[in-house]
N, C-alpha and C positions, 0 to 999 in steps of 0.2 A: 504494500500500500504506500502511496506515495508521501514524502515527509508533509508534515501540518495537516493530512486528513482525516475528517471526522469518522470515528468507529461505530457511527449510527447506519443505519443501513440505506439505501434509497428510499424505501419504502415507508420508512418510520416519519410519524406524524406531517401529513398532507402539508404544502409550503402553503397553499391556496387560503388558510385561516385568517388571515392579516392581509389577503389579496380581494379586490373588487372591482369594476368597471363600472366607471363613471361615465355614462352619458354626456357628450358635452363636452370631457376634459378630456379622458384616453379613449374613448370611442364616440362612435355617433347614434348609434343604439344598440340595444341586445335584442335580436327575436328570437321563439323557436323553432328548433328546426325536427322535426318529425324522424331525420333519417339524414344522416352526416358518414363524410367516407372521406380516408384520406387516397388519394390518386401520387401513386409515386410514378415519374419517370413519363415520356411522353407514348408510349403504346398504350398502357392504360389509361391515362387521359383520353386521348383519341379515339378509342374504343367507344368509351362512357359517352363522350361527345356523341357519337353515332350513334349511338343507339337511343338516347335521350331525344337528338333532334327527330329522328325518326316518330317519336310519336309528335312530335311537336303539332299543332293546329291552328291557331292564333299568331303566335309572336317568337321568334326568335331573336337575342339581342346581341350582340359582340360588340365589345370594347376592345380594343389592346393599342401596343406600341405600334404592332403592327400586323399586317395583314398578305397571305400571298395565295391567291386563287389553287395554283399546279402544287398546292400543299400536299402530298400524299398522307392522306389520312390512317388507313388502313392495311398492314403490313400482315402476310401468312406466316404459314409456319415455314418449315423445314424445306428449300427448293421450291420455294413461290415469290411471288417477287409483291414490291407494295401496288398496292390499287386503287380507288379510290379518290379521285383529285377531289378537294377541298370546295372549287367553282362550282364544277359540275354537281356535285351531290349537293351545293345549295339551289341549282337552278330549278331542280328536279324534284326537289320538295316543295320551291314554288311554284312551279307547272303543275303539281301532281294536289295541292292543297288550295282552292280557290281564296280561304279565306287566313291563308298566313301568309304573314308581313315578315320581311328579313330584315333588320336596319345593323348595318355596318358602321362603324365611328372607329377611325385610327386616327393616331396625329401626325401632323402636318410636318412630317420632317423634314431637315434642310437634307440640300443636296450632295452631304456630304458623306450619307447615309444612304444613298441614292444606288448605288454598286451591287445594294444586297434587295434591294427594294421593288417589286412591277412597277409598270408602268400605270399609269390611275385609269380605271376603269370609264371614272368620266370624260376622258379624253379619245373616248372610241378605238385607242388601241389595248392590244389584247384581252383577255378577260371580259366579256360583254355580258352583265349579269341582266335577272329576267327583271322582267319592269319592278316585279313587288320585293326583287332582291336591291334593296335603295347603300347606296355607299359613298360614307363622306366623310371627308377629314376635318380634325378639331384643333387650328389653329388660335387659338383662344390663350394659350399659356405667354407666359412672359418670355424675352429673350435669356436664350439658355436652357429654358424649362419645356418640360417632355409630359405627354398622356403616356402615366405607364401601367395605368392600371390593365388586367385581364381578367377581362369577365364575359361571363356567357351567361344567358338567360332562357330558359325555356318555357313560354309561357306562364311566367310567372312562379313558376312551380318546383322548379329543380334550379340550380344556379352551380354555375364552376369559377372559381377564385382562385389563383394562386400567380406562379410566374410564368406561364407555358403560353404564349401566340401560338395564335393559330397559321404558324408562317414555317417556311422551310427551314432546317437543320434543327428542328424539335424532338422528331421521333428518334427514339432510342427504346431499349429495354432493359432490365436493371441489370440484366446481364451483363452492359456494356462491353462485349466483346468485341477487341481490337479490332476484329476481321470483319466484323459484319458485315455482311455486302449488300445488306438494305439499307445502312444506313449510306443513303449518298442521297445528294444532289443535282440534277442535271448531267447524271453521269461520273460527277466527281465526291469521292467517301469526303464524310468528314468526322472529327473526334468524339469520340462517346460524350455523351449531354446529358447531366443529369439534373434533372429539377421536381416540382410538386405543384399539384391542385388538392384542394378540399371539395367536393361534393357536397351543397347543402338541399335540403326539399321541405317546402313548407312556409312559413313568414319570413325565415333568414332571406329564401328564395326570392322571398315578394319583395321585401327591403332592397337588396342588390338590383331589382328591375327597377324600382325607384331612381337609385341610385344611376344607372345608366341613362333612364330617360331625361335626368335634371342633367346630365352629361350632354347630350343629344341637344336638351334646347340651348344651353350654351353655347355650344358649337355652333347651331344652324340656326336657331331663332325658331326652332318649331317645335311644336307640344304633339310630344306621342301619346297616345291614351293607352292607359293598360290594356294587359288582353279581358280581363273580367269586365270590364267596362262595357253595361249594355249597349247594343247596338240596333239599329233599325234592323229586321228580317221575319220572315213568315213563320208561320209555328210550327212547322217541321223543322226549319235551320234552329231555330230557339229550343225547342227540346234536343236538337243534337247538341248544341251548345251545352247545355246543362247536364247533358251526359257527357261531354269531351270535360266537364271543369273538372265534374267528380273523378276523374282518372287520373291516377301518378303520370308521371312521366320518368320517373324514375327507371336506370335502366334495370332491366332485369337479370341481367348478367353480373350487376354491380351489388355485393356484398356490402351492407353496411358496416361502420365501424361503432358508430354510436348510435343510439336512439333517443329522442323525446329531450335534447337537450337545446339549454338556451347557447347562441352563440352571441360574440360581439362581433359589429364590425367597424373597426378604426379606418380612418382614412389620411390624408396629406392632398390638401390643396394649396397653393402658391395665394401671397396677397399681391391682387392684380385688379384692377380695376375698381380699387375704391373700399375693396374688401379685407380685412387682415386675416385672411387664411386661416387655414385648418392644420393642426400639429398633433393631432390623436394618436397616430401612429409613432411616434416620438415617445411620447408621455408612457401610452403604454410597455412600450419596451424600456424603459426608465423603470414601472411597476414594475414591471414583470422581474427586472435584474434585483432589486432591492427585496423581493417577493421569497427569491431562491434562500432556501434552508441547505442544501445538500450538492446538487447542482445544476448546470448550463449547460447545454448541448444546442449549438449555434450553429448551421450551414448556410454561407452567405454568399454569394458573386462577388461581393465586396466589402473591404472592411476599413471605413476610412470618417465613419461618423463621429466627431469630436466629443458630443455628449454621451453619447452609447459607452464610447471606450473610458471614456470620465467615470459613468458609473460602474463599469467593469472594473475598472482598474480601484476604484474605493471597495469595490467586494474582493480584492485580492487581497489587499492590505489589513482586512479583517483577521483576526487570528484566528477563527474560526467558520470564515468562509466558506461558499461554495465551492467544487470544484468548477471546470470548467472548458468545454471544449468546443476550438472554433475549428469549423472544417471549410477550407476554403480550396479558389482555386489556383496550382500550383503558377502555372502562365498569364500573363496578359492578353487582349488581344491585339496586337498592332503595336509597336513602338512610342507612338502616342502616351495608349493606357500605361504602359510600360513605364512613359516618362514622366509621368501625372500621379494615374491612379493606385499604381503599385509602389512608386515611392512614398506616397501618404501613407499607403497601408503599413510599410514598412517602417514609417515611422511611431505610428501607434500599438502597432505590435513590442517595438523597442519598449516603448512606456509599461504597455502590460509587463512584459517580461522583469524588468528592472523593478516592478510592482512587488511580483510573487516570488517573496523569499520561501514559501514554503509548500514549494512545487505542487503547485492547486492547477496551472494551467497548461494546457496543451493543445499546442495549434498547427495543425497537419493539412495533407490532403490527401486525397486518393489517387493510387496508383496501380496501375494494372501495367502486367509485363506485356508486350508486342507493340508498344503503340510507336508510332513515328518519331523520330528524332525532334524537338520544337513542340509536341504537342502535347494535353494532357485531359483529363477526365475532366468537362466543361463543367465546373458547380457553377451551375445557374438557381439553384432551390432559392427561397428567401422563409426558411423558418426556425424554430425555435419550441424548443421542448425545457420547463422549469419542473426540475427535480419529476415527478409521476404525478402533477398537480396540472399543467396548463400547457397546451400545443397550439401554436401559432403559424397558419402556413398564410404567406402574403405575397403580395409584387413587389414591399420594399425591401431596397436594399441596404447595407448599413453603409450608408453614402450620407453626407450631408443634401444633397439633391432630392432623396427620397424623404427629408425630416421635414423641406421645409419649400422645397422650389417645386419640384414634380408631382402629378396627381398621383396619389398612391392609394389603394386599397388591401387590408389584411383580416383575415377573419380566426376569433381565438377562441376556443373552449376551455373551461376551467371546471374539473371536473367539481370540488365546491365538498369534495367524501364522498362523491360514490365511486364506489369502486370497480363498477363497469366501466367506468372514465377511466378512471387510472390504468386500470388492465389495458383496455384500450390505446391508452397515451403509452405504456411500458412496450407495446408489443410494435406500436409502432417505431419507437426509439431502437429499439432492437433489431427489427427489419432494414432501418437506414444502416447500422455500425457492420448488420450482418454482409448488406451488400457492398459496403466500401472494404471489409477486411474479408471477403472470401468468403463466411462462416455462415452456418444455418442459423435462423435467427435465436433459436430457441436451444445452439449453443452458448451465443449471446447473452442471452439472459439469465444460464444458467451463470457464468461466470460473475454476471452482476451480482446477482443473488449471492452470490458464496462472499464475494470479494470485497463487497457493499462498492464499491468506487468502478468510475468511470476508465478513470485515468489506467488503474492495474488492469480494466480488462483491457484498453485498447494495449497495453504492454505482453502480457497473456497470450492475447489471439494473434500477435506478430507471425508472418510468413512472407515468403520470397517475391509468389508470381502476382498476390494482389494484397492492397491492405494499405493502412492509413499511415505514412510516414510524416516525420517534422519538416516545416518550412522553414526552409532555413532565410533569412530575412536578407534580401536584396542588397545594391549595394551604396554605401553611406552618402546621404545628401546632404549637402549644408542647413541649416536652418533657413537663413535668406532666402535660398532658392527655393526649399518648400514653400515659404510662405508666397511667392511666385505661385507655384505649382497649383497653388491650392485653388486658383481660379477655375479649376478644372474640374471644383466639385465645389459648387457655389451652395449657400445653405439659404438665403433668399436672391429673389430675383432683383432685374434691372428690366422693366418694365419700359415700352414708349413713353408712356406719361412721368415715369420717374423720369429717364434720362432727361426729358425737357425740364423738368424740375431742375435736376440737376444744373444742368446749362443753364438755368434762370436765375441758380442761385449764386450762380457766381457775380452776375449785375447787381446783387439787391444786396448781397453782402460786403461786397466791394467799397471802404468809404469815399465820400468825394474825395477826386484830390484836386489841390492845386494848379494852377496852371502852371506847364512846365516851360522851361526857358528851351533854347534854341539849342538843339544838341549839338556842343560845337566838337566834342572830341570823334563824332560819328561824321560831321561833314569834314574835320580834317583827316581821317581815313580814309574818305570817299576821294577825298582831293589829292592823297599820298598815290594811289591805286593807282590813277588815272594819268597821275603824271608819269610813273614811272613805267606805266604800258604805252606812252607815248612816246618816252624815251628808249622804251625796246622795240619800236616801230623804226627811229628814225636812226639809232643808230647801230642798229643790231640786222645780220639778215632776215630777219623775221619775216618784212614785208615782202621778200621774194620768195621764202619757202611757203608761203601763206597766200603767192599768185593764186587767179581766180583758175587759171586753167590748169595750173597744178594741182591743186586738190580737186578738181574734174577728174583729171587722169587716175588721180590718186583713188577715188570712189570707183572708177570704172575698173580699174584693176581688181579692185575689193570685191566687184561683184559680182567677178569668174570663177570667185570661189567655189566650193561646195560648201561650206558652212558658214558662207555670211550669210544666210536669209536666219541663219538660228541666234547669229549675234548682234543682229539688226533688230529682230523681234525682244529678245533678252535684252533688249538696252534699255528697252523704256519705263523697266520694272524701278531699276537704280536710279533712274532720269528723273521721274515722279518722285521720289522718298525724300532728293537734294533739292527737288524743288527746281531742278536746270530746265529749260527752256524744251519743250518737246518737239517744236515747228524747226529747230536744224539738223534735227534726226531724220524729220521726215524729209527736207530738203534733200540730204544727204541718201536715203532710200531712194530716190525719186531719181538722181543725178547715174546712182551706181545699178537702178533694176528698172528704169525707164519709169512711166506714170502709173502704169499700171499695175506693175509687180509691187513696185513704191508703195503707193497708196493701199493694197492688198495687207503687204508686210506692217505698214504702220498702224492699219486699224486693228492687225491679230497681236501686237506688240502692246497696244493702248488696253485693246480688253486682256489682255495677260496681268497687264501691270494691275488694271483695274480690280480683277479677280484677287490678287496679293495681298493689295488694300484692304478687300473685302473678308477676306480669311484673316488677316490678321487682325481686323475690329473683331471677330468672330471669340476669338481667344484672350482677348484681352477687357483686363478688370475697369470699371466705372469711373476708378479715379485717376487710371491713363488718359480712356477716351474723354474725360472734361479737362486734362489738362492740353489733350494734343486739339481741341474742337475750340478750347476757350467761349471768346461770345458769337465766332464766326455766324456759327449757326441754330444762336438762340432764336431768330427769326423768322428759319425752317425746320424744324426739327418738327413741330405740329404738321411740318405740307409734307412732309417725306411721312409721316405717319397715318396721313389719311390717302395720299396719291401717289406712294413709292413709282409706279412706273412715269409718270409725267415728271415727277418731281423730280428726280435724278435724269430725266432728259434735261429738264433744266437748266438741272444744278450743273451738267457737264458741257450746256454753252453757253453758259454765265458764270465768268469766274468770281464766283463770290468766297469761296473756300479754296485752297490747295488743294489737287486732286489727292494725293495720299490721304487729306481729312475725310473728305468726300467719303471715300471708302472704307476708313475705318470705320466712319458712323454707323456710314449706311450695313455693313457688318453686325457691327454694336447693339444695334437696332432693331438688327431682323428683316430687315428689306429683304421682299424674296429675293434668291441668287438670280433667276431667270429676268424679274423685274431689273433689277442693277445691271445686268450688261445687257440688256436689249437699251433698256434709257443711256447705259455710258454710249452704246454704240451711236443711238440715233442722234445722241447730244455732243458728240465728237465728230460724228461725221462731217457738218460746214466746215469746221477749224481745218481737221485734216485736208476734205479737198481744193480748200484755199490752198496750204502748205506745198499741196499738190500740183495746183495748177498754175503758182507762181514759182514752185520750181521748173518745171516744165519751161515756163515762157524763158523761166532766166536761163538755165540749159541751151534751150534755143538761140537765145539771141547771146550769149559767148562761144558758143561753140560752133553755131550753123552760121553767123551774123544774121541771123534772123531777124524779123520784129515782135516786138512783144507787142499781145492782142491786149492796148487797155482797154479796150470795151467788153471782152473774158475779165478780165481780172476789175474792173470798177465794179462792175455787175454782180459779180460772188462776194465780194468785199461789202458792199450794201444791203446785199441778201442776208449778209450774216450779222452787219449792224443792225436793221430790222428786228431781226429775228431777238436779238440781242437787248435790246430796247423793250420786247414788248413781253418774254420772258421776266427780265427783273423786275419790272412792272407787275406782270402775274404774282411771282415770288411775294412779293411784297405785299401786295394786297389781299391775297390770300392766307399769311399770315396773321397779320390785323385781324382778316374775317375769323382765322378761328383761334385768335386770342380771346377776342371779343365776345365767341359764342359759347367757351369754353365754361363757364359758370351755370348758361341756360340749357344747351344740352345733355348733360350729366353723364352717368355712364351706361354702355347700354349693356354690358353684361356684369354677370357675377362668379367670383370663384365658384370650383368645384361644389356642388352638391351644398351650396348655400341654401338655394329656397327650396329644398324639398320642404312643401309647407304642414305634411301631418305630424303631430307630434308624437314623439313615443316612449314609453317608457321601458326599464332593466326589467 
């Protein structure tokens, strides 16, 4: 038994006695649920799903991060391959059921998520769901912030919660064996996946429809009505009705794990629009850690929440603490997470550890022998089991994102003394340890049982080809740079209306100041510079290496290259960031690849550079982008928030900001990516083909003795003062307008799951 652990057994006196759920503060209500089941792994999810919608009649509902029609649902046994696509079986129950409704809701992700993601159904390419199969995305979150919750609803009646989309590279089986050759994608395998749903049937069930539907009008402004909700029809459809309510929908193939028990369900909304958000999910695992008598058994995607590990790490410190066990995942995904979200982990980890002098903790993951060099057993679960008293399976993760910026949804049982709960809550605890170490579960148990501790059986059950080893913690980051890093797991948002805040408060807080005198040490710098590039003109060869036909020749050579079109493009990225001039780039394009190659290469160089800008407002924290925006664009910062694509045509021919501001804002901000470079493009296009066509004419006339067309070039040059003129004009007054209107229109939505207006009580 491991040093400082308690010689009580797990099982002695229930932690749950001192435990409750508050309505309001760690949850948002308790129902009952008739018939609850925990769904490990994504084959029995999927199953349950099918079989469930299958009776379905009225209403099916799905939530999640995300969504993918060619989802293979449904996998055989032994030399069958999976079948089942996810689209089609929803089209087919709406063909097949006159009177049910599909409603689909994912959110609006950016494009940079776009690699793993369909194409949107409402844009007529692929995936063409049936009229009553309705699907729509929930841009509604603040910038940064994500829909993560996953929920499915059956008619109101059965409901699935946990972390499992309904999107590809889900299915798995708990087997997770290396070799699987079902598990792939489009042809290509990917790494054993393991995560969890809870199954609930009955008012838990009805709550979570609620819950999705107050999702839904947020998103779209429109009011779903329950499936129970009368509706007009003849007294045949009406007596079938009334016989479709009385039916489960439960599936029949799905064992329950508990019966007739009350659930909670907590949530995580973002404060966004006027609303201060929902932190349920938070509070309750705060309970829940303070709750534990014995121990903690935690499998997470992620471990990087400052208050979570706050309170962990105060229960480590106790001399008589719980034990404790996080099971996490070994890998990152992508270099990114790697350089973010695994060195946070890695630093909270450090803090547990340096906590527990009296080896209470242990933080592992799963490993199975065959698996690919790089890759490892994907812990996607997000739950939590306290001592044989309370099990917790949810969508959040122990992320600061999921406490307090992302919609989250989690639903917990507490068994409260009875002891079918608890048996129930042991036997599932024991089914997870059995499938990460190899082991039958109910060797598992035995060894708890003998051993009373966690910690000795996972030492106990140790073997070679699978089983849970220590993580060993990454490698050392400065403090600085984490605190950098940390932007990368924001715990509230940066909202449109805040950042304008923001940007406004820099004017209102600012004192007057006095009037300033004449900068004379900047005009005699200005006057140093000037003379002595005059004097490298006149007495240096300057102005001969600097001939106008020499640097012709010099471009034209350059542009035989093979790789100048790549370093012509790539120039404009570093051009835009100094701030240098961009119209002698393009001159210079123009001179060495003719007008037309010219003009080609500087608008795919503009929107590159552009795209930079825009990824790097992306990543960067509120109080860069107000020091790099200053008051530039306290003015527009409302007209890019109501007209992102006009407004960034604009803003990109009308120099009111530096384009590298431009961009990070517009980043910052949230402007869609599609919106930003279609407006940089159309709002760069005059500039550029002025650039263009007056190098052109001047090409011509040094090098052919041509004439130069001023009635070409007066004519584009007016077209773009025009244009330019009535732009800033626009800008401007469209500002004002919704400065001005900003008190009487108010706001038109509301955080997550705010006005479900019935009230209810534990």
């Amino acid at each position: 038994m491991p040093a400082g652990s308690s010689n009580r057994k797990l099982s002695d006196a229930p932690s749950d006695a001192a435990f409750s759920f508050e309505p309001g503060r760690n949850c948002w209500c308790v129902e009952q649920a008739t018939r609850a089941a925990f769904l490990v792994d994504g084959d029995a999810y999927f199953k349950a799903f099918v079989a469930a919608a299958r009776k379905a009649q009225r209403s099916i509902l799905i939530a999640g991060w995300d969504f993918h029609s060619r989802t293979r649902i449904l996998c055989g046994g032994e030399g069958s391959d999976c079948d089942l696509e996810l689209g089609d079986f929803l089209n087919r129950l709406a063909q097949e059921r006159r009177d049910l409704e599909i409603h689909i809701l994912i959110w609006d992700y950016p494009m940079i998520f776009g690699m793993d993601r369909e194409w949107a159904p409402i844009y007529g390419l692929g995936w063409k769901p049936h009229r009553r199969v309705h699907f729509r995305y929930d841009n509604t979150h603040p910038v940064g912030g994500s829909h993560h919750q996953k929920v499915v609803v059956i008619d109101d009646n059965v409901a699935f919660n946990g972390g499992i989309d309904l999107t590809c590279r889900r299915w798995d089986t708990c087997a997770h064996d290396a070799h699987d050759r079902l598990r792939k994608y489009e042809g290509m395998p990917y790494p054993p996946f393991h995560d969890m749903m809870m199954a609930v049937e009955g008012d838990a069930a009805r709550a979570l429809g609620d819950l999705v539907r107050e999702r839904w009008r947020i998103a779209t402004g429109d009011r779903l009505r329950p499936p129970t909700a009368p509706r007009r029809m003849d007294w045949a459809r009406r007596q079938r009705a009334v016989k479709q309510r009385a039916e489960s929908r439960w599936p029949e193939e799905l064992a329950p794990d508990i019966c007739d028990v009350p659930v909670a369900i907590s949530r995580t909304s973002p404060p966004v629009n006027g609303h201060s958000g929902t932190r349920e999910v938070e509070a309750l695992y705060i309970d829940m850690i303070a709750a534990a008598r014995h121990s903690i058994y935690l499998e997470n995607q992620y471990f990087t929440a400052e208050k979570i590990g706050a309170a962990i790490e105060a229960r480590l410190a106790e001399p008589e603490g719980p034990e404790i066990i996080l099971v996490l995942r070994k890998l990152s995904h992508g270099w990114l997470e790697e350089l973010t979200m695994e060195a946070l982990r890695t630093r909270l980890i450090e803090r547990l550890k340096a906590a527990d002098s009296r080896g209470r903790l242990k933080v592992v993951y799963p490993y199975i022998e065959g698996l690919t060099e790089g890759t490892c057993i994907d812990i996607h679960s997000k739950m939590i089991i306290v001592d044989d008293a309370i099990v917790r399976i949810g969508s959040a993760n122990i992320a600061n994102r999921s406490m307090g910026l992302d919609t989250e949804c989690d639903l917990t049982i507490a068994a409260d003394g009875r002891e079918d709960v608890q048996e129930a809550i042991r036997a599932l605890r024991a089914s997870l340890l059995g499938e990460h170490l190899g082991q039958p579960p109910e060797r598992v148990q035995e060894v708890i049982s003998r051993t009373g501790s966690l910690c000795s059986t996972l030492v106990e059950l140790q073997q070679d080809s699978r089983t849970l080893r220590d993580l060993e913690g990454g490698a050392q980051t400065s403090e600085g740079l984490l605190n950098v890093l940390s932007v990368a797991d924001p715990e509230r948002p940066v909202g449109l209306s805040e950042l304008a805040k923001i940007f406004s408060a820099d004017d209102a807080a600012e004192p007057a100041r006095a009037p300033a005198g004449p900068a004379w040490g900047k005009i005699a710098l200005i006057a140093g510079v000037l003379i002595g590039l005059t004097a490298l003109w006149q007495l240096t060869p300057l102005s001969e290496l600097l001939d106008a036909q020499r640097i012709i020749a010099w471009a034209q050579a350059f542009g035989g290259l093979w790789w100048a079109p790549i370093v012509t493009i790539l120039a404009y990225t570093p051009a835009c960031l100094v701030m240098f001039p961009r119209a002698p780039i393009t001159l210079f394009a123009v001179v060495a690849f003719g007008p037309w190659l010219g003009f080609t290469y500087a608008m795919l160089g503009l929107e590159f550079a552009a795209w930079s800008t825009y990824a790097a407002g992306q990543q960067l924290d509120r109080d860069t982008v107000r020091r790099l925006a200053g008051r530039k664009l306290n003015d527009i910062i409302q007209v890019l928030r109501r007209r992102g694509l006009i407004a960034i045509t604009a803003l990109r021919l009308v120099p009111l900001a530096p384009f590298s501001v431009e961009g990070v804002v517009a980043g910052a901000v949230g402007i869609k990516l599609w919106h930003f470079l279609l407006g940089s493009a159309i709002g760069m296009l005059p500039g550029t083909l002025v650039a263009t066509v007056f190098g052109d004419q001047l090409h011509g006339a040094l090098i052919e003795s041509g004439h130069i067309n001023y009635w070409l070039l007066g004519s584009v040059l007016l077209a773009t003062a025009l244009a330019t003129w009535w732009v800033r004009r626009w800008l401007l007054t469209s500002a004002r307008q919704l400065r001005a209107g900003a008190d009487g229109v108010g706001e038109q939505r509301i955080s997550a799951n705010h006005g479900v207006g019935r009230a209810r009580e534990a």
